[in-house]
C-alpha positions as a Markdown table, in Angstrom:
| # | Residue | x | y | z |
|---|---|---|---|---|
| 1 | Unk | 20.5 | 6.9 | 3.1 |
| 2 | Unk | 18.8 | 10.2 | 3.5 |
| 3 | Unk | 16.4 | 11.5 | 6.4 |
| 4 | Unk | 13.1 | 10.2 | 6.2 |
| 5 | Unk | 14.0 | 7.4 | 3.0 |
| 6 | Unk | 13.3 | 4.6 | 5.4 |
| 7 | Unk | 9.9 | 2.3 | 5.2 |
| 8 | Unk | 7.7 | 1.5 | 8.5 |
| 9 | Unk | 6.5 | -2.1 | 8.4 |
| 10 | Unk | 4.5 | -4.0 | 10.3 |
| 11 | Unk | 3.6 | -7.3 | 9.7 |
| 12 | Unk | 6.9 | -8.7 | 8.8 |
| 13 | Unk | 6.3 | -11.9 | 11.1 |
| 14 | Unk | 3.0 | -13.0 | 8.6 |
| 15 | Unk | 3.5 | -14.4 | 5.3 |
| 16 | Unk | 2.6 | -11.3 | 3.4 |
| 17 | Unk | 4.8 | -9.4 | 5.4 |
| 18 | Unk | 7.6 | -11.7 | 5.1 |
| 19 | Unk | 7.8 | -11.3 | 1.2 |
| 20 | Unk | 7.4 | -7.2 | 1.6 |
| 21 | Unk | 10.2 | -7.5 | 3.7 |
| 22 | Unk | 12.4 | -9.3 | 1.0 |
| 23 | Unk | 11.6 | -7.3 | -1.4 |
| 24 | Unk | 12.3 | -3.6 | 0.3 |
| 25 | Unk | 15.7 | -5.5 | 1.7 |
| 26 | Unk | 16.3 | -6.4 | -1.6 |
| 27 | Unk | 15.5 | -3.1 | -3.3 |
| 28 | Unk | 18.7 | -2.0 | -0.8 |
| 29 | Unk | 15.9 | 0.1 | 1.2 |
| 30 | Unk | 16.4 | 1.2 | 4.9 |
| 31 | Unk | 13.4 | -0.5 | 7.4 |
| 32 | Unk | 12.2 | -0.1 | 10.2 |
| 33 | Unk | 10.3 | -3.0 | 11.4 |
| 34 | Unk | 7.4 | -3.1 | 14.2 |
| 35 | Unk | 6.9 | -6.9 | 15.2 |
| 36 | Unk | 6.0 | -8.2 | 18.7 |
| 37 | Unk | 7.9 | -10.7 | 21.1 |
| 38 | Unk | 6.4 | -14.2 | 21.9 |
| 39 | Unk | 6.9 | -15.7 | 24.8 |
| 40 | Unk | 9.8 | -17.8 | 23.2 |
| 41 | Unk | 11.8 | -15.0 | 21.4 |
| 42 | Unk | 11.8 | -11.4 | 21.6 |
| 43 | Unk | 10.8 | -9.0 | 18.5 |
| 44 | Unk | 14.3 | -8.8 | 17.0 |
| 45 | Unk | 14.7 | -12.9 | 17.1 |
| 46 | Unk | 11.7 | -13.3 | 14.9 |
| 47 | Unk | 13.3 | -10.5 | 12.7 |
| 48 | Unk | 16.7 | -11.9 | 12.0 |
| 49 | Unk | 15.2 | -15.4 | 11.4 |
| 50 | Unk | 12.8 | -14.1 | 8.9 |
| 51 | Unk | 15.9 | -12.4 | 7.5 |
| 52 | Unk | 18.5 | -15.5 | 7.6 |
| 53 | Unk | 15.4 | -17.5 | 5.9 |
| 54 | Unk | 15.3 | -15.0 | 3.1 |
| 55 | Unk | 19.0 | -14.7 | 3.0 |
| 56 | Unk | 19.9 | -18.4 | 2.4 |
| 57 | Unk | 16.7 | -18.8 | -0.3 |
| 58 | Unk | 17.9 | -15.5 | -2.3 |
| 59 | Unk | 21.5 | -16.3 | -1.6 |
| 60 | Unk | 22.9 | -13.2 | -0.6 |
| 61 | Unk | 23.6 | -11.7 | 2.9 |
| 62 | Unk | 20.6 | -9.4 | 3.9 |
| 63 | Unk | 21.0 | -6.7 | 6.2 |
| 64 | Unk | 19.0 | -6.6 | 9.2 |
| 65 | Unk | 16.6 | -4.5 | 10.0 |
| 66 | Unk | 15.8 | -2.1 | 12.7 |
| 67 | Unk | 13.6 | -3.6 | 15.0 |
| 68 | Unk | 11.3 | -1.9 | 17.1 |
| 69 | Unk | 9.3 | -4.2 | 20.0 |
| 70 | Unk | 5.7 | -3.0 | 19.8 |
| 71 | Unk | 2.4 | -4.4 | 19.7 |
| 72 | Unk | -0.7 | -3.1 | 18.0 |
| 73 | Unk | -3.1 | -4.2 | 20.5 |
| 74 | Unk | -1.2 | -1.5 | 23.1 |
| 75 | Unk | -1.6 | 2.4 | 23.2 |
| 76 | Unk | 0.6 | 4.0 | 20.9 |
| 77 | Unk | 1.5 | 0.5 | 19.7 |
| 78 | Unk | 3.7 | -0.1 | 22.8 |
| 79 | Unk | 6.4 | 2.2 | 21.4 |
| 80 | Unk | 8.3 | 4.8 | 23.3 |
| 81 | Unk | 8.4 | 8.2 | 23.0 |
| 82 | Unk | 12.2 | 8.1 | 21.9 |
| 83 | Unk | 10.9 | 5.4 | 19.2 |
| 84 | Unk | 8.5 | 7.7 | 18.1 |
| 85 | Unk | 11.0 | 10.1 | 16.9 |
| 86 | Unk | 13.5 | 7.4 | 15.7 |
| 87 | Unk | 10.7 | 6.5 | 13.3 |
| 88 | Unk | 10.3 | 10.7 | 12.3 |
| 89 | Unk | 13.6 | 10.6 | 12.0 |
| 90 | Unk | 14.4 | 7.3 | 9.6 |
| 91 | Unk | 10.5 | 6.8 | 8.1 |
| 92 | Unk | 9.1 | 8.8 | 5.3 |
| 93 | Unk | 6.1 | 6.1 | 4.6 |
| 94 | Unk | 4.4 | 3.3 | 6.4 |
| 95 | Unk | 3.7 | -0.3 | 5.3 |
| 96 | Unk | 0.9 | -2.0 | 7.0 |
| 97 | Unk | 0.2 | -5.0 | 6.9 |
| 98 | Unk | -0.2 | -7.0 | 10.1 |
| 99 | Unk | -3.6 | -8.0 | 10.7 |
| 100 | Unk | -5.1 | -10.6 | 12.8 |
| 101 | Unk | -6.6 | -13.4 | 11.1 |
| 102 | Unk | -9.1 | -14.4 | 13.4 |
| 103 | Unk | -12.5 | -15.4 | 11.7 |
| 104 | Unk | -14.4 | -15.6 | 14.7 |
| 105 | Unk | -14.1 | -13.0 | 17.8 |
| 106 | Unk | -12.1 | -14.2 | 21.2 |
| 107 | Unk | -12.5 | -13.5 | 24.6 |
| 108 | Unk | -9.9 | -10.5 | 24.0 |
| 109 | Unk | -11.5 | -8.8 | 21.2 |
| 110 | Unk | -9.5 | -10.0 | 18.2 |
| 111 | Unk | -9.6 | -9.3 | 15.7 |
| 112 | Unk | -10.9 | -5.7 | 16.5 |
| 113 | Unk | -8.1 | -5.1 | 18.8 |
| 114 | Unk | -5.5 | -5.5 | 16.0 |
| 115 | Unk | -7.2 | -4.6 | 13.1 |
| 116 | Unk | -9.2 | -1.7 | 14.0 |
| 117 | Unk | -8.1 | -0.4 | 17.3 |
| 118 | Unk | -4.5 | -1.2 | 16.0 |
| 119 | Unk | -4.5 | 0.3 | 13.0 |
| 120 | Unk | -5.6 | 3.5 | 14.8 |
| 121 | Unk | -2.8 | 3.0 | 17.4 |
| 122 | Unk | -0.1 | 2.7 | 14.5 |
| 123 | Unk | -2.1 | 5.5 | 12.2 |
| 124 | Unk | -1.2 | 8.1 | 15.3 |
| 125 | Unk | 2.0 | 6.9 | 15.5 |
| 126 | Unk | 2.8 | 8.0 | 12.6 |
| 127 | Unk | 1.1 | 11.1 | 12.6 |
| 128 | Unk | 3.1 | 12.2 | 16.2 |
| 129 | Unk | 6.3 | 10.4 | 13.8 |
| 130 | Unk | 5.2 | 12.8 | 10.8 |
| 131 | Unk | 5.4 | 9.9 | 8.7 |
| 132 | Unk | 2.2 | 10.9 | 6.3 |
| 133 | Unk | 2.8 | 8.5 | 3.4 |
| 134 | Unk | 0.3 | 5.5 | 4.4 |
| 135 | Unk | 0.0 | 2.7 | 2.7 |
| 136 | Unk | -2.3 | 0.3 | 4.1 |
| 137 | Unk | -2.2 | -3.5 | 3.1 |
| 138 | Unk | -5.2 | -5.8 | 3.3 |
| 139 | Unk | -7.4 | -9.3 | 1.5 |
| 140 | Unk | -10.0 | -9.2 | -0.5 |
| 141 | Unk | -11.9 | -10.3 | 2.1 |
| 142 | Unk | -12.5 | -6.8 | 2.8 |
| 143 | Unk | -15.6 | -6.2 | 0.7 |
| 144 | Unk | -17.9 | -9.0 | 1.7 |
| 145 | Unk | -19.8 | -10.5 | -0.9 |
| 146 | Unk | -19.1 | -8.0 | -3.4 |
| 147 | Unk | -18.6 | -9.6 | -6.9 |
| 148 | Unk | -16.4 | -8.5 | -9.8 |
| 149 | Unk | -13.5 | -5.5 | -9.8 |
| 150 | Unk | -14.0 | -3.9 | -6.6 |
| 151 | Unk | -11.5 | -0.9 | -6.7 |
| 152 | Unk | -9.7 | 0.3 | -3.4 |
| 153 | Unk | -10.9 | 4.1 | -3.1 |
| 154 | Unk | -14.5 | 2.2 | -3.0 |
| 155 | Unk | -15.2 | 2.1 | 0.5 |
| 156 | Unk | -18.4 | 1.5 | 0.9 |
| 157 | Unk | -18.7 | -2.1 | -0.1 |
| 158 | Unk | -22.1 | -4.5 | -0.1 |
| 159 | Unk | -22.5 | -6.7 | 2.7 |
| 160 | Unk | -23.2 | -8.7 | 4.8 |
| 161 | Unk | -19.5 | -9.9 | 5.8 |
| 162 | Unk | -19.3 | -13.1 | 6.3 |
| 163 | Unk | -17.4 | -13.1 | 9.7 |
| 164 | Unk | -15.7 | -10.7 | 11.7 |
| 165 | Unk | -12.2 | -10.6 | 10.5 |
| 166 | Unk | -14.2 | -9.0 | 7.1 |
| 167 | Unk | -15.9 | -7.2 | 8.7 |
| 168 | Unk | -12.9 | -5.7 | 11.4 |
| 169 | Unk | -11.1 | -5.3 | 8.3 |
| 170 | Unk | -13.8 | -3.4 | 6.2 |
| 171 | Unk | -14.3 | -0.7 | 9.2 |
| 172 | Unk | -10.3 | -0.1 | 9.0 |
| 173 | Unk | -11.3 | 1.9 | 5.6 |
| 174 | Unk | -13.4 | 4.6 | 8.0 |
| 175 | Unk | -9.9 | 5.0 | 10.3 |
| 176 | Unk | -7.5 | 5.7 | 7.4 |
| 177 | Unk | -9.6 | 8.1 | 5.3 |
């Protein structure tokens, strides 16, 4: 694969996530995924189950990832500065997609931590990276009460949300423009 052909994702560990990551595996594409460790397995664990899931159900061998330990929530999404430039070096776009799914607001500011602050974090990652191909993956839930087509360069949807993962997700739209 050439410099720069390789996809960012983020997300991989949701169920949205998990089908993008199929598919770009399956469309022979190199990735580079950002996914967090729990307390009972670290980032690349999570990774190569998701990937031995999708392996048996397609029934082919999928190649594993690269998988970067990171978390949104942290400054510069917990990367290094030498996986900062692995991802200048392998990335030409970014995909996404994690997202916290919280309805209601915690104790630890989710979902604004991961949604918006996150999504900031990861945005100048990739802009230190140089990886300038964004693409930025979201619900419907984004534009509130709005009815009918509701088109995505429309960003200034009618409100009121109805709780605060719309309404963390709906802000995201002022970060990445």
């Amino acid at each position: 694969m050439a410099k720069h052909s390789g996809i960012l994702l983020t997300g991989a560990t949701g169920m949205l996530g998990g089908y993008l990551l199929r598919d770009i595996l399956l469309a022979g594409r190199k990735v580079v995924v950002l996914a967090r460790a729990t307390r009972k397995k670290a980032a690349s664990e999570r990774i190569a189950a998701i990937v031995a899931y999708w392996s048996a159900r397609e029934g082919c061998s999928l190649t594993l990832p690269t998988v970067l330990a990171g978390d949104l929530r942290e400054r510069m999404a917990g990367l290094s500065p030498v996986d900062i430039a692995f991802i200048g070096n392998s990335c030409g776009v970014a995909l996404h997609a994690a997202a916290s799914l919280s309805f209601r607001e915690d104790a630890f500011g989710e979902p604004w931590r991961t949604n918006l602050e996150g999504t900031g974090q990861l945005l100048e990652v990739c802009q230190r990276a140089g990886v300038a191909n964004w693409h930025q993956v979201s619900t419907a839930f984004v534009c509130g009460r709005a009815q009918g087509r509701v088109y995505p360069d429309e960003v200034s949807c009618p409100g009121p949300d109805r709780n605060v993962y719309e309404e963390s997700k709906a802000q995201i739209v002022g970060v990445i423009l």
